[in-house]
MARDO-779686 format. One record per residue: residue number from 0; residue in one letter; x, y, z of N, C-alpha, C in turn. Coordinates in pm, whole numbers, plus 50000, padded with zeros to 5 digits. Layout:
<pts>
+-----+------+-------+--------+-------+--------+---------+-------+-------+--------+-------+
| seq | type | neast | nnorth |   nup | caeast | canorth |  caup | ceast | cnorth |   cup |
+-----+------+-------+--------+-------+--------+---------+-------+-------+--------+-------+
| NUM |    A |     X |      Y |     Z |      X |       Y |     Z |     X |      Y |     Z |
...
+-----+------+-------+--------+-------+--------+---------+-------+-------+--------+-------+
</pts>
This chain:
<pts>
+-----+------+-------+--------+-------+--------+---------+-------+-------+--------+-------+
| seq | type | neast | nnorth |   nup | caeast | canorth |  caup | ceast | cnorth |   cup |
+-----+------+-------+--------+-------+--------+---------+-------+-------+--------+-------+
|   0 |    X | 07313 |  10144 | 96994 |  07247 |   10273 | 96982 | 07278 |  10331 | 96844 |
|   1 |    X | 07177 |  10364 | 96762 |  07195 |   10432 | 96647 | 07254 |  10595 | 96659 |
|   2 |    X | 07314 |  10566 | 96543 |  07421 |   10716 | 96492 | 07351 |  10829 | 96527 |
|   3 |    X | 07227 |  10812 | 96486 |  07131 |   10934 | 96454 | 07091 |  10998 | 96635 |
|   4 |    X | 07067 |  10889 | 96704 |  07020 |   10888 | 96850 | 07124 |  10937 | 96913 |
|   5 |    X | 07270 |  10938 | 96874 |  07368 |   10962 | 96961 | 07392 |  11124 | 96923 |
|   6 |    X | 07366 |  11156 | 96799 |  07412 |   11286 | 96788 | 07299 |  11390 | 96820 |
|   7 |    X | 07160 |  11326 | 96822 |  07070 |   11402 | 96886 | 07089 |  11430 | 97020 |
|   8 |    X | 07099 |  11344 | 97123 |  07157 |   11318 | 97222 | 07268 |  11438 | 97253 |
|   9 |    X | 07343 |  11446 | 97164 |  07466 |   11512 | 97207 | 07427 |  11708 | 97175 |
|  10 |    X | 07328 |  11691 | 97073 |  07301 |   11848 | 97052 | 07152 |  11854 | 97136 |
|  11 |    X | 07102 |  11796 | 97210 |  07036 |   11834 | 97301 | 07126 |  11864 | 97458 |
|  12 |    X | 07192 |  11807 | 97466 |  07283 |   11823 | 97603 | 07373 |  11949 | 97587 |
|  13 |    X | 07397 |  11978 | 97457 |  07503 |   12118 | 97425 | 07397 |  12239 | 97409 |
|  14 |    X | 07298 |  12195 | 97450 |  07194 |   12331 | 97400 | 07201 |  12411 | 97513 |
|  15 |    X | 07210 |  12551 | 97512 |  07154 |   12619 | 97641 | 06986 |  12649 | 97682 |
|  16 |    X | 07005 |  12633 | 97789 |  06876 |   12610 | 97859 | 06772 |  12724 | 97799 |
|  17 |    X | 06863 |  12882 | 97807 |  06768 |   12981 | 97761 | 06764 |  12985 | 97642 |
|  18 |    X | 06802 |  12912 | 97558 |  06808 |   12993 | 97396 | 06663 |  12907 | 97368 |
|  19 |    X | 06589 |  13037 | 97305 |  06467 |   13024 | 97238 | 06416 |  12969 | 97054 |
|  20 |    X | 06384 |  12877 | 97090 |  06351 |   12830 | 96936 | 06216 |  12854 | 96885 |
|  21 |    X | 06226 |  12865 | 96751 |  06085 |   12906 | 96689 | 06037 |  12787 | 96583 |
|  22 |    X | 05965 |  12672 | 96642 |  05914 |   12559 | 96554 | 05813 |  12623 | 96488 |
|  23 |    X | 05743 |  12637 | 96400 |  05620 |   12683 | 96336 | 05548 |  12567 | 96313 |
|  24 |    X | 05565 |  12485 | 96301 |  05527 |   12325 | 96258 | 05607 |  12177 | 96302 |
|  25 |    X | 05525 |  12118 | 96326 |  05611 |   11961 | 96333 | 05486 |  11831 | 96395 |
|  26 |    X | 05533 |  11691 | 96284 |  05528 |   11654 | 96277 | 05587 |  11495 | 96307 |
|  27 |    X | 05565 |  11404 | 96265 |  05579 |   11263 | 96244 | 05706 |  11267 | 96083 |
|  28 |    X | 05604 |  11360 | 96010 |  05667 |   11353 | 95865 | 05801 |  11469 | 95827 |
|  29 |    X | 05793 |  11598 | 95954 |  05849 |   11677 | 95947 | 05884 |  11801 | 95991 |
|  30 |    X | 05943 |  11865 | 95960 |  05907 |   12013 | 96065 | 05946 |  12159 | 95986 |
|  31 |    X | 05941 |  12280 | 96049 |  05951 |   12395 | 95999 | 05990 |  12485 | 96112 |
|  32 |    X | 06114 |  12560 | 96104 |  06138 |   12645 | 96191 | 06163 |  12734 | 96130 |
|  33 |    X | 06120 |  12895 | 96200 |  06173 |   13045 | 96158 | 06209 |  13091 | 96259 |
|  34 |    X | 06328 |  13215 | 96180 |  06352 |   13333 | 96271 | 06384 |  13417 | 96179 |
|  35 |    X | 06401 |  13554 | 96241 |  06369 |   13688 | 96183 | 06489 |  13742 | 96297 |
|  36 |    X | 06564 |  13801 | 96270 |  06711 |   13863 | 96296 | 06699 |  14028 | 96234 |
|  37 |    X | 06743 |  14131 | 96321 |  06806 |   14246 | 96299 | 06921 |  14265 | 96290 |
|  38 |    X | 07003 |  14240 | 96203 |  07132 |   14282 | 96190 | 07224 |  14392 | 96162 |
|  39 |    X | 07276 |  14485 | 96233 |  07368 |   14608 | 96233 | 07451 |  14604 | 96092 |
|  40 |    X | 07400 |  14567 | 95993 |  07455 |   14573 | 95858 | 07386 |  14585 | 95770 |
|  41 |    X | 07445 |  14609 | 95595 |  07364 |   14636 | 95532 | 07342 |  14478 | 95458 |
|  42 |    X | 07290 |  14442 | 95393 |  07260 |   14340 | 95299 | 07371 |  14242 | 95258 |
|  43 |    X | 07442 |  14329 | 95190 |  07544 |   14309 | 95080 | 07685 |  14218 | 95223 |
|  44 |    X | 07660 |  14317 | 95321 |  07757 |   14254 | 95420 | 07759 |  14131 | 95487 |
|  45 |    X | 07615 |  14146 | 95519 |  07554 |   14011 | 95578 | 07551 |  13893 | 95479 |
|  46 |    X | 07494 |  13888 | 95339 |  07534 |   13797 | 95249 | 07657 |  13792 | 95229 |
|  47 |    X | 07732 |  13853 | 95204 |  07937 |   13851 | 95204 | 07970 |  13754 | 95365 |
|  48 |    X | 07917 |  13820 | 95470 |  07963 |   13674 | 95614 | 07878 |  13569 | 95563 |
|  49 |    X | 07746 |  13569 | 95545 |  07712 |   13431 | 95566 | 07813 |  13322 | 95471 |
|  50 |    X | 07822 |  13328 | 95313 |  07901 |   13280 | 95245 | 08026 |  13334 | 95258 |
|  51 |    X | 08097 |  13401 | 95237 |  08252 |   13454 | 95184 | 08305 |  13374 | 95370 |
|  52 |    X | 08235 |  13405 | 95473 |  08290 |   13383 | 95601 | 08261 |  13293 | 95679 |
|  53 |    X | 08201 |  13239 | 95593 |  08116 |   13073 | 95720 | 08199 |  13042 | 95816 |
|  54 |    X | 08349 |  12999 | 95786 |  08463 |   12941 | 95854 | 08538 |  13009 | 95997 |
|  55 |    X | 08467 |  13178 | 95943 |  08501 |   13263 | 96077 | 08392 |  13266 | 96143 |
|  56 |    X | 08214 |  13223 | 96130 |  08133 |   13238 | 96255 | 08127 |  13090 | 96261 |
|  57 |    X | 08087 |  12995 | 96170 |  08063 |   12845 | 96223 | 08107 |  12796 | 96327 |
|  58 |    X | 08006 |  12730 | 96427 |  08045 |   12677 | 96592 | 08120 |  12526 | 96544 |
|  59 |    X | 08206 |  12552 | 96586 |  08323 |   12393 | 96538 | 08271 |  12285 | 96628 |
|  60 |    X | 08143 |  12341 | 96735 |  08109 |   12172 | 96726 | 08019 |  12125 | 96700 |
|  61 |    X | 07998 |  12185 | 96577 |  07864 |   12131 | 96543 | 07961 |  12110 | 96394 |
|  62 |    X | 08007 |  12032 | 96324 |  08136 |   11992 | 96242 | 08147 |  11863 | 96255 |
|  63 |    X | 08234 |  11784 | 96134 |  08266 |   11656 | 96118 | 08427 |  11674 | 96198 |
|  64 |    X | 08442 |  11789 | 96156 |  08653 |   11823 | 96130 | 08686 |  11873 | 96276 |
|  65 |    X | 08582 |  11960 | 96364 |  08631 |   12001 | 96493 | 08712 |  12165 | 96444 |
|  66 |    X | 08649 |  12207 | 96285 |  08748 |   12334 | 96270 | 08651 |  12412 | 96192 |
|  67 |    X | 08585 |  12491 | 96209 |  08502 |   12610 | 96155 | 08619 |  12659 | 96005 |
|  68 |    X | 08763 |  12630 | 96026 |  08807 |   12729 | 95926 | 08801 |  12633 | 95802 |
|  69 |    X | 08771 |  12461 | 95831 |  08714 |   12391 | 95742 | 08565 |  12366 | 95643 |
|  70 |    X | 08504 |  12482 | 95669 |  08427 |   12518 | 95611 | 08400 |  12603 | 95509 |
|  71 |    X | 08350 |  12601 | 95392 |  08321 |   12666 | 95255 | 08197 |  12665 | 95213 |
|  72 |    X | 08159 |  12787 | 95157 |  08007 |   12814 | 95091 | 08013 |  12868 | 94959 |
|  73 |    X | 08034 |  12776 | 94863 |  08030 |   12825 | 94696 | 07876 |  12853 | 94662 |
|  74 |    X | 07858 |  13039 | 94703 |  07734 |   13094 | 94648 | 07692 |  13075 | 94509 |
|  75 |    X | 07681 |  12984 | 94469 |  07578 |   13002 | 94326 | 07546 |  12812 | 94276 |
|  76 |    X | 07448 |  12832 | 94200 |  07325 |   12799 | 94204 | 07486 |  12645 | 94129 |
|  77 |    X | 07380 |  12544 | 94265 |  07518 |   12389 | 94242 | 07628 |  12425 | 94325 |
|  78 |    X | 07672 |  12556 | 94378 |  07779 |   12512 | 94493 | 07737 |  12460 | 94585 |
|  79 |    X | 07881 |  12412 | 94693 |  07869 |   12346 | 94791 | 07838 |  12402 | 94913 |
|  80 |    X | 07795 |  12393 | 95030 |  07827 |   12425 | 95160 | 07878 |  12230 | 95212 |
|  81 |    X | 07999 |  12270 | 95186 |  08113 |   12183 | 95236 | 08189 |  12164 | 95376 |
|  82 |    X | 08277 |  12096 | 95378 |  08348 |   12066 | 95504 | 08488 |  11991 | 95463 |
|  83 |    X | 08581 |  12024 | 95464 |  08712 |   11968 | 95432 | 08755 |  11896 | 95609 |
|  84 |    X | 08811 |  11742 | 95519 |  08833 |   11648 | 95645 | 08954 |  11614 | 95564 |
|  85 |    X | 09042 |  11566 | 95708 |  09156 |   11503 | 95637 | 09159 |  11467 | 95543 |
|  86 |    X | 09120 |  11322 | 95568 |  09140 |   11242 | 95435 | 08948 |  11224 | 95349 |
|  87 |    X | 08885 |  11371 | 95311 |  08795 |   11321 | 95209 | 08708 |  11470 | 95257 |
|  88 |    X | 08592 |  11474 | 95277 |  08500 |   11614 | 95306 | 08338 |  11553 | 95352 |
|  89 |    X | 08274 |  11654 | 95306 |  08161 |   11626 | 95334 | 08091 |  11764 | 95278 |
|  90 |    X | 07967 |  11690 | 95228 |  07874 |   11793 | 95134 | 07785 |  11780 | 95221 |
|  91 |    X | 07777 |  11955 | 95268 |  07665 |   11973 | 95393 | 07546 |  11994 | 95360 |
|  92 |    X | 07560 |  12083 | 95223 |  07402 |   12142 | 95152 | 07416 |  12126 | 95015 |
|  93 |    X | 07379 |  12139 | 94950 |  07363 |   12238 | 94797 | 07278 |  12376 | 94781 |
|  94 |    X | 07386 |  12426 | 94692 |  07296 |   12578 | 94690 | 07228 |  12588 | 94518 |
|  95 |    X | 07056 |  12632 | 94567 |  06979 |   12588 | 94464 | 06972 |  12699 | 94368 |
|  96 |    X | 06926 |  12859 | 94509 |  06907 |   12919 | 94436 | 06983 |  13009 | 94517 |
|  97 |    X | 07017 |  13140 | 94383 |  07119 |   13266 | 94486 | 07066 |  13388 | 94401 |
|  98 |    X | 07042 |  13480 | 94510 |  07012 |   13620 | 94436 | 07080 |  13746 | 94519 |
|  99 |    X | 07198 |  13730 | 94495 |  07340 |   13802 | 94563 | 07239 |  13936 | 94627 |
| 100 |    X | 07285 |  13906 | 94772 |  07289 |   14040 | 94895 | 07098 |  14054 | 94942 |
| 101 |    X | 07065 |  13901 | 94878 |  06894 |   13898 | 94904 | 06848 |  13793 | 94966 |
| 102 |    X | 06891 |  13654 | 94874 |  06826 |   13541 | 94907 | 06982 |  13388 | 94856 |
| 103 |    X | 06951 |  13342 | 94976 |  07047 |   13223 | 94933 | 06944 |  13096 | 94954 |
| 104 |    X | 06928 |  12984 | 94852 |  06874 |   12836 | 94919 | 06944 |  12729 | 94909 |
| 105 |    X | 06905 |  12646 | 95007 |  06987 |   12528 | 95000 | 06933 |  12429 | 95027 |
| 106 |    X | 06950 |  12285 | 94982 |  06834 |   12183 | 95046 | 06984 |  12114 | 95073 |
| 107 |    X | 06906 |  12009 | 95181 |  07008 |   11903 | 95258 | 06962 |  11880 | 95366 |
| 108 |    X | 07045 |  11785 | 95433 |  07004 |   11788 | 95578 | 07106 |  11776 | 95652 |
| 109 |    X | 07121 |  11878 | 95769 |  07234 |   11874 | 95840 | 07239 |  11809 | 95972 |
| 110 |    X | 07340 |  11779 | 96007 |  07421 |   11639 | 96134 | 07300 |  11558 | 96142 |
| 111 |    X | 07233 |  11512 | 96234 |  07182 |   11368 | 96217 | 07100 |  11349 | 96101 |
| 112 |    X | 06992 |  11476 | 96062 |  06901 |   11428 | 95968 | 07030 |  11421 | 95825 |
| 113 |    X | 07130 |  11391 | 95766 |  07192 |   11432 | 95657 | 07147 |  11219 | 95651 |
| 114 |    X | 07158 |  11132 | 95728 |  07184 |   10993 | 95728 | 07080 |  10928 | 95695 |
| 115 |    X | 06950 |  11057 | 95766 |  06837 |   10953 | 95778 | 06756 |  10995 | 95566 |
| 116 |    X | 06656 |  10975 | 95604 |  06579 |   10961 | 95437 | 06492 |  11097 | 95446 |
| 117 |    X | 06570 |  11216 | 95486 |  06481 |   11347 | 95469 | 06517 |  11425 | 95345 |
| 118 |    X | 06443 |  11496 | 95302 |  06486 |   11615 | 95212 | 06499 |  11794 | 95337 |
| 119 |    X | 06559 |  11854 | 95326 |  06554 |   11977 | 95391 | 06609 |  12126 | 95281 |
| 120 |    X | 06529 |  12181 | 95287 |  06531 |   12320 | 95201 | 06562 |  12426 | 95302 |
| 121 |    X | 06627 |  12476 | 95321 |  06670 |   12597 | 95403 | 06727 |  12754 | 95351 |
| 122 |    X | 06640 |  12851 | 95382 |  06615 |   12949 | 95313 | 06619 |  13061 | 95357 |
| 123 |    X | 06757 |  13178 | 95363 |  06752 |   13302 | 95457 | 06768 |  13408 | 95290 |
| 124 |    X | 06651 |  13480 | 95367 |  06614 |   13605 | 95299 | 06645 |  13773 | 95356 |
| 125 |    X | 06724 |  13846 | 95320 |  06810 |   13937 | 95335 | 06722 |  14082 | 95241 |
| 126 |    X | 06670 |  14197 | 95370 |  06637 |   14288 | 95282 | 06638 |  14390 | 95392 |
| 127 |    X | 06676 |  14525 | 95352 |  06694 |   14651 | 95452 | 06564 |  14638 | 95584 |
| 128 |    X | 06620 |  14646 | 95658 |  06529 |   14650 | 95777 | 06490 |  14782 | 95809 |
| 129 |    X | 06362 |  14798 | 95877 |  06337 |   14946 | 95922 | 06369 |  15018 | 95982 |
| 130 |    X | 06462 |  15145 | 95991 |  06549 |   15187 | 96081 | 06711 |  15142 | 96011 |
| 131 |    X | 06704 |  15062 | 95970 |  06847 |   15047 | 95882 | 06889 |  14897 | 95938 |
| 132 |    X | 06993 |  14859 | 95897 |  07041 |   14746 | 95926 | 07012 |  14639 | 95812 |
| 133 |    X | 06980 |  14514 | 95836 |  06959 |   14391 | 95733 | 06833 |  14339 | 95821 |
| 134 |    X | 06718 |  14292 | 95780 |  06605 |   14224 | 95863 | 06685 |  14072 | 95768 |
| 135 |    X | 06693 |  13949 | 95831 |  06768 |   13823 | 95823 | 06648 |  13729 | 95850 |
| 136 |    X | 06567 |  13707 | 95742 |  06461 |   13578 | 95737 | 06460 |  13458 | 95716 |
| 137 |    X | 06497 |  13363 | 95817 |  06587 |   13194 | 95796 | 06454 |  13108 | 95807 |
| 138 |    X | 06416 |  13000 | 95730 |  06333 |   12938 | 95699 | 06449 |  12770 | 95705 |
| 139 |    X | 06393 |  12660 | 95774 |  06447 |   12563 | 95701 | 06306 |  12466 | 95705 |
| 140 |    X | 06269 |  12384 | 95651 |  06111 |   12273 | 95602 | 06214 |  12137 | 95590 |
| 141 |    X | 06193 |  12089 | 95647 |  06264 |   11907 | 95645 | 06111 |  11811 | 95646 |
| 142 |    X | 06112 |  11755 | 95613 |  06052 |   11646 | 95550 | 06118 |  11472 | 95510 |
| 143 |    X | 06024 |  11388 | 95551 |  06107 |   11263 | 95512 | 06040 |  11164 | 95603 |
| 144 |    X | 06112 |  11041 | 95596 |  06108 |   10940 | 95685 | 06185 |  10935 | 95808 |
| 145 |    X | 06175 |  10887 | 95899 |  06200 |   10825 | 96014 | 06140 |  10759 | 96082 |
| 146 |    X | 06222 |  10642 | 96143 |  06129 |   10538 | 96225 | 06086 |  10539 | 96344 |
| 147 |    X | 06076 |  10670 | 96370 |  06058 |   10739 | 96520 | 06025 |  10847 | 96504 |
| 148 |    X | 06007 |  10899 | 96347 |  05908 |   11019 | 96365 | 06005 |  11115 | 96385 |
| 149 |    X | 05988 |  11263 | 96319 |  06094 |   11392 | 96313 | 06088 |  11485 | 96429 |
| 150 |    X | 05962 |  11476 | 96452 |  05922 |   11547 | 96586 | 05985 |  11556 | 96656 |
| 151 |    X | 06048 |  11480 | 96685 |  06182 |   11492 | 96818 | 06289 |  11521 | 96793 |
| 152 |    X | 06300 |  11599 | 96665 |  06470 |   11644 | 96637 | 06414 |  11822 | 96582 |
| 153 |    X | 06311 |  11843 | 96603 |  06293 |   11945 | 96568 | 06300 |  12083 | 96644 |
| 154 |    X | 06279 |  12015 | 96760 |  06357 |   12194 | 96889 | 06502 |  12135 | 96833 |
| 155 |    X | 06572 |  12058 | 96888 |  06748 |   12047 | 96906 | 06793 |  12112 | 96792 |
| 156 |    X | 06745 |  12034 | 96640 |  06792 |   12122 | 96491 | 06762 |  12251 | 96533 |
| 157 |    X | 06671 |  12312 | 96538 |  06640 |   12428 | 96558 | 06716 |  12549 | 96631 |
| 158 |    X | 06716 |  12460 | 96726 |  06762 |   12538 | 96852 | 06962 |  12566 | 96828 |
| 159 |    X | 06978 |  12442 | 96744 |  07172 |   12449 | 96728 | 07152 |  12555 | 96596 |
| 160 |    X | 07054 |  12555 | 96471 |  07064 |   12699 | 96375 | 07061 |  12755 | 96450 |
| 161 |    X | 06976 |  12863 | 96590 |  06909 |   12945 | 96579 | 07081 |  13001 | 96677 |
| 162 |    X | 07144 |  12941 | 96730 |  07270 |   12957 | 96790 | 07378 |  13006 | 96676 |
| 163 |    X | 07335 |  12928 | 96546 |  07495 |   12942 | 96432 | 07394 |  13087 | 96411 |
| 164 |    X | 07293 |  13136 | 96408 |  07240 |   13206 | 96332 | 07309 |  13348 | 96398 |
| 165 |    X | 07271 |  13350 | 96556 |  07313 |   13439 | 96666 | 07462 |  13452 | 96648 |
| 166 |    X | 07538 |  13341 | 96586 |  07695 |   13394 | 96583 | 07741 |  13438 | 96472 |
| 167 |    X | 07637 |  13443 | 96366 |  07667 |   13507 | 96277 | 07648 |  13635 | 96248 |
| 168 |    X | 07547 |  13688 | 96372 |  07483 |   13825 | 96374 | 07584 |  13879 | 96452 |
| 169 |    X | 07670 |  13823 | 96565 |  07764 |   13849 | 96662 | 07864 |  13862 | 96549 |
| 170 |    X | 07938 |  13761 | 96505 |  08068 |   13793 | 96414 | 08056 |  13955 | 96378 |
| 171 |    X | 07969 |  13974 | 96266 |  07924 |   14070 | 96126 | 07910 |  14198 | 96276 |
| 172 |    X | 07846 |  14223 | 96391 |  07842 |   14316 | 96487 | 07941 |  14353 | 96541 |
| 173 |    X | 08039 |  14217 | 96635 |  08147 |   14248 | 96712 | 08229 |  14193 | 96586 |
| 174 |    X | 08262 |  14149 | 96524 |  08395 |   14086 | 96485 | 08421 |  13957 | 96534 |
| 175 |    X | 08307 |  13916 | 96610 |  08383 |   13783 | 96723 | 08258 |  13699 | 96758 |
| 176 |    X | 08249 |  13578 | 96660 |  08140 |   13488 | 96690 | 08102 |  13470 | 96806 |
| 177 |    X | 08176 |  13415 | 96894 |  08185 |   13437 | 97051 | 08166 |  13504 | 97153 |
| 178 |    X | 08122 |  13626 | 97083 |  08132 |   13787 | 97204 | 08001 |  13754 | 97278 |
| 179 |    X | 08004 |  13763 | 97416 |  07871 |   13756 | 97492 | 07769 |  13863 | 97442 |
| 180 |    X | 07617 |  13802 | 97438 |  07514 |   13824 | 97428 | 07481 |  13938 | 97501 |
| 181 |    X | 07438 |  14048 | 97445 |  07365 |   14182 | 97521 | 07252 |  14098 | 97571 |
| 182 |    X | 07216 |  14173 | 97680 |  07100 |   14132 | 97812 | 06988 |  14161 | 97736 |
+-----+------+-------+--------+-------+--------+---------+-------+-------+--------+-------+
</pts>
């Protein structure tokens, strides 16, 4: 059984049943998912967790290391979104473009697609929401080969962001990636 099949496998079985994903597109060649987030913060805060704090919302099992506090996001244009492992790391993204407390990008591809022959651009856009807060606009576009076609990794990817996305709105709200979900 291939690498790629087993870890799909494994983030489809860790998914919860209710969490809602937003595919906009998909394909054979690729896919596109959004979401749009209200966040109880201002801009500047929400860009400060996503980078300065990855290590305090990141779900550790979705990780090489099994440790969220092994995680780093060097905001500017060529840092890493990394992963420190015992003995060596792992380069999760690159960051292309940064326009502090607005827009961060990154292309890569994360857990199974990082192996296979995709490119992925992933793109959250940060600007005062109405009523106050941060409106949080996450874009990721993957593209590439596979010999089975992308289509079928495109709810699971989706669906495991749209979870890191929710614990990052939880952290920056409660303090606590983890805090149960209002009804």
């Amino acid at each position: 059984m291939r690498l790629s099949t087993i870890v799909t496998a494994a983030l489809v079985i860790s998914l919860s049943p209710s969490t809602h994903a937003d595919v906009v597109a998909k394909s054979a060649a690729g896919f596109v998912s959004k979401h749009v987030l209200t966040i109880s913060a201002s801009p500047a805060r929400v860009f400060r967790a996503l980078t300065e704090d990855v290590g305090r919302w990141w779900n550790p099992e979705h990780s090489y290391s099994g440790a969220a506090a092994n995680f780093s996001l060097d905001a500017r244009a060529g840092g890493c979104f990394c992963e420190r492992l015992k003995n060596g790391g792992v380069a999760h993204m690159a960051v292309v473009f940064v326009e502090r407390d607005s827009t961060l990008r990154m292309i890569g591809g994360l857990g199974p697609l990082q192996a296979m022959a995709v490119a992925g651009s992933m793109t959250f856009t940060l600007a005062v929401a109405d009523g106050g807060g941060t409106r949080l606009e996450y874009e990721y576009a993957v593209g590439g080969y596979s010999p089975d076609g992308l289509q079928g990794l495109a709810e699971p990817v989706d669906r495991v962001q749209l979870g890191q996305l929710q614990r990052l709105q939880r952290f920056i709200e409660t303090g606590n990636p983890d805090a149960p979900t209002a009804p």
